[in-house]
C-alpha positions as CSV (number, residue, x, y, z in Angstrom):
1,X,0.0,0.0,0.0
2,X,1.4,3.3,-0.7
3,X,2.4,6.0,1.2
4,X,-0.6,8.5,2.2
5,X,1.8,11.1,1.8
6,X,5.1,12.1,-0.2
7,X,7.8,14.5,0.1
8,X,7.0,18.1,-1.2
9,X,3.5,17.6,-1.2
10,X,1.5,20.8,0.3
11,X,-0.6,19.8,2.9
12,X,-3.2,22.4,5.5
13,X,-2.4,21.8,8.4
14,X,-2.1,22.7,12.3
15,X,1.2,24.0,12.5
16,X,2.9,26.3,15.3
17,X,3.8,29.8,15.2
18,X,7.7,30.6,17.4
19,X,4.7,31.5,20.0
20,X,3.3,28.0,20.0
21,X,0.2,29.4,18.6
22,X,-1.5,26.8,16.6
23,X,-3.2,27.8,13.1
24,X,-4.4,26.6,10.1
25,X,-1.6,26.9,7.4
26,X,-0.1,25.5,4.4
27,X,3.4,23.0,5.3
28,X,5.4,21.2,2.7
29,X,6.4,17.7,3.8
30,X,9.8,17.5,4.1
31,X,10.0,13.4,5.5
32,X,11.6,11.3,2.2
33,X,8.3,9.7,1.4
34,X,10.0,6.1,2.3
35,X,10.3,7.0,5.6
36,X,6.3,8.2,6.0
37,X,4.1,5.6,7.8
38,X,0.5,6.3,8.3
39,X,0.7,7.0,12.3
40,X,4.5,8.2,12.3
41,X,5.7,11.9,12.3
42,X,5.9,14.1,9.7
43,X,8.5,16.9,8.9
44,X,6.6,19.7,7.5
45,X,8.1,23.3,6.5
46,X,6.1,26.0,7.3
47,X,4.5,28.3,4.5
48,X,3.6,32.2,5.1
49,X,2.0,34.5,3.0
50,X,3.8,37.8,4.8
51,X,6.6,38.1,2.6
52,X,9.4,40.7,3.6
53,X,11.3,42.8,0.6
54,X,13.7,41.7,0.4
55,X,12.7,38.2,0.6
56,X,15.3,36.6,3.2
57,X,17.9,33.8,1.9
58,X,15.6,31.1,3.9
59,X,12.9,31.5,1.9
60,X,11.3,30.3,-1.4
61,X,8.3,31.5,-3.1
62,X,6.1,29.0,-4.5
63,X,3.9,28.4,-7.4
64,X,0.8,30.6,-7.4
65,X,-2.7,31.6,-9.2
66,X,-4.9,33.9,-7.5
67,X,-7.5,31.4,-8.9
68,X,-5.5,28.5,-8.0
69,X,-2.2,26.6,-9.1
70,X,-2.9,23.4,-11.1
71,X,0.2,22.1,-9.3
72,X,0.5,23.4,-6.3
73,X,-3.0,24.4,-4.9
74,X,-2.0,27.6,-3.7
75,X,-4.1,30.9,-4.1
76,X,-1.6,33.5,-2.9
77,X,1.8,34.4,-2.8
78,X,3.7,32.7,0.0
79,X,6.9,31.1,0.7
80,X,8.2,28.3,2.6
81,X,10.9,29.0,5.3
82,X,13.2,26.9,5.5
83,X,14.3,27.7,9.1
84,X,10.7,27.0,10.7
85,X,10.0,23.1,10.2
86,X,7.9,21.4,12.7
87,X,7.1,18.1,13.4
88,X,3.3,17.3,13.4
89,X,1.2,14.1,13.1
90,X,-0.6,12.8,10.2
91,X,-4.0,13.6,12.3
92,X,-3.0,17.5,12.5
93,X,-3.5,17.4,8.4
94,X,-6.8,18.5,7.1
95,X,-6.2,18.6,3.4
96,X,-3.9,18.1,0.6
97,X,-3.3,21.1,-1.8
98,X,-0.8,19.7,-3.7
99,X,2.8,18.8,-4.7
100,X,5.5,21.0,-5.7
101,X,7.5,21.3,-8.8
102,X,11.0,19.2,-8.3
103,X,13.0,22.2,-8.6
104,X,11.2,24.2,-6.1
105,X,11.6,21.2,-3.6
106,X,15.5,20.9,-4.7
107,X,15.7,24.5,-3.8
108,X,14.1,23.9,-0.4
109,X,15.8,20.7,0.6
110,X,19.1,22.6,-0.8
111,X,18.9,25.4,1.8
112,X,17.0,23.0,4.6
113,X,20.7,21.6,4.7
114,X,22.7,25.1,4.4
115,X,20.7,27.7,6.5
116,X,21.9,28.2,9.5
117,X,18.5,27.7,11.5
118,X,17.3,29.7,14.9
119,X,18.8,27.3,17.9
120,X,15.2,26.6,18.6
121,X,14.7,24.3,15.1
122,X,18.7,23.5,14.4
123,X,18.7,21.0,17.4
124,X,15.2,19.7,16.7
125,X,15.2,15.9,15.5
126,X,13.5,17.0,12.2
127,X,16.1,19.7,10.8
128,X,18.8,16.7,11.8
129,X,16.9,14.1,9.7
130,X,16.6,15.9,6.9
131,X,20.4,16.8,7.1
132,X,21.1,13.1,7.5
133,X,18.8,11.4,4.6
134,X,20.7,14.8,2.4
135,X,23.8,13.3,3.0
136,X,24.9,17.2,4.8
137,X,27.3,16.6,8.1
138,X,28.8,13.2,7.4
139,X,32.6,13.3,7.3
140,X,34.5,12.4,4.1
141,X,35.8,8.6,4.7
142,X,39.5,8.5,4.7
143,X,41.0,7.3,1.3
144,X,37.7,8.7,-0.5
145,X,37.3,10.9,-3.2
């Protein structure tokens, strides 16, 4: 049976502001879809639609139609940031909006593993996963090229 999700879908869900305030807002699953299991976590990156100028290095707009992306789902013009990912439970997602373009997900996995995070996500168990199954902070074995 396949996976109920897959990484760089866009899911709605219950995700945390740095305030612990809960609200309903669009994540991007991060987990590599072989790791999901249907009751296991999830590593989700946080999507907002306030968007400083200039846009800061850890973030990435997304694909957008005010009338609704064929791909994506999304309605507005938002960003994932790439230092705010959470870990949340399959039962804290209430819909699926879509998937994102591979190069948009590159992007995001690509600065998930260089952006130097806020203490309070670098140390979490998600942001070191994601590092790990990238291959980012493994030492070079000796003799190796």
């Amino acid at each position: 049976m396949p996976a109920p999700f897959q990484l760089g879908q866009i899911v709605w869900a219950s995700i945390a502001d740095a305030r612990g305030f809960r609200k309903l807002r669009p994540g991007i699953i991060a987990t590599p879809t072989e790791r999901i299991h249907s009751t296991g976590p999830l590593d989700v990156v946080a999507v907002t639609s306030r968007l400083p100028d200039p846009l800061p290095p850890d973030h990435v707009l997304l694909p957008w139609h005010p009338r609704r992306h064929p791909r994506t789902g999304l309605k507005r013009k938002c960003a994932a940031v790439c230092t705010w990912v959470v870990r949340i439970s399959p039962t804290d997602i209430e819909d699926v909006a879509g998937i994102l373009p591979g190069a948009v997900m590159l992007d995001i996995l690509t600065k998930l593993a260089n952006v130097t995070p806020p203490a309070k996500t670098s140390g979490s168990p998600a942001m070191a996963e994601i590092k790990g199954v990238l291959g980012y902070g493994r030492k070079k074995e000796e003799g190796a090229s």
